[in-house]
C-alpha positions in Angstrom: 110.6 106.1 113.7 107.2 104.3 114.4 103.7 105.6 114.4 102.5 105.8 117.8 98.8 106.7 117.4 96.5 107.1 114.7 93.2 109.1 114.2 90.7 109.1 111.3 89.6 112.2 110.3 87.3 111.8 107.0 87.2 110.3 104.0 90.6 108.7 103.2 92.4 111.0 105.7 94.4 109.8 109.2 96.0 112.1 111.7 99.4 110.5 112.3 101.1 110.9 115.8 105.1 109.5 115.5 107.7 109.3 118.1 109.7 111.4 119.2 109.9 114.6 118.5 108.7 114.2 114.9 105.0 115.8 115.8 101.9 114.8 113.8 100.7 115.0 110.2 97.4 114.5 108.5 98.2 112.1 105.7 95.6 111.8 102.7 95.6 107.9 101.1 93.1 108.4 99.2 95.6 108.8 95.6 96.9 105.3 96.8 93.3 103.8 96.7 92.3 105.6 93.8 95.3 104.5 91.4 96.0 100.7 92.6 94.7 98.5 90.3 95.2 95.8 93.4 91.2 95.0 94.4 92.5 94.0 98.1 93.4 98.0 98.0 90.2 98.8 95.8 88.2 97.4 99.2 89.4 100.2 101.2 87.5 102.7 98.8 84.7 101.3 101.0 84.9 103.8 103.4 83.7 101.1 106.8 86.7 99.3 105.5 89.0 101.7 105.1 88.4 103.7 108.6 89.2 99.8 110.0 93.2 100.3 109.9 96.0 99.4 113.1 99.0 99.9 114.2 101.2 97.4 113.4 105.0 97.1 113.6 105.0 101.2 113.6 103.4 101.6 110.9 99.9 101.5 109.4 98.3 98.6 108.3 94.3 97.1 107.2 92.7 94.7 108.5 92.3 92.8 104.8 96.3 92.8 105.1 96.2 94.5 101.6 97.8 98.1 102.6 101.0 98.4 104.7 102.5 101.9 105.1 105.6 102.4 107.1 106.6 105.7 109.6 108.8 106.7 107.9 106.9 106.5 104.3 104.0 108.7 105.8 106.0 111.2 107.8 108.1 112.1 104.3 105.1 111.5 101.8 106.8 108.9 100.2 103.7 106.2 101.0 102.1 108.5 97.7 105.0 106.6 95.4 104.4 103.1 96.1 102.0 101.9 93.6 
């Protein structure tokens, strides 16, 4: 599975397209950013830093390298379990 576009909507929330047939989902990272004691991830509270995420290897990733979340992670809401 890989994340094949990626949209921001507001605040800490992305609209998620993946391959496939697996559809779309609005994913919310904000209880990442919030919890991580990690500052690289306490940047992306920043909300011009935050909204500056790729596509990368399927997945999402930041442009400070600090916050890497794969497909499969945000398609099953596992990405919320791995601080």
């Amino acid at each position: 599975m890989k994340v094949v576009s990626a949209m921001y909507l507001s605040k800490y929330r992305i609209r998620v397209w993946f391959n496939g047939f697996k559809g779309e989902k609005n994913v919310d990272i904000e209880p990442i950013l919030q919890s991580s004691a990690n500052p690289s991830i306490k940047e992306l509270l920043d909300v011009r830093k935050f909204r500056q995420f790729h596509i990368e290897h399927g997945g999402l990733c930041w442009d400070n390298n600090a916050l890497s979340l794969s497909a499969e992670s945000l398609y099953d809401g596992s990405y919320l379990n791995t601080t």
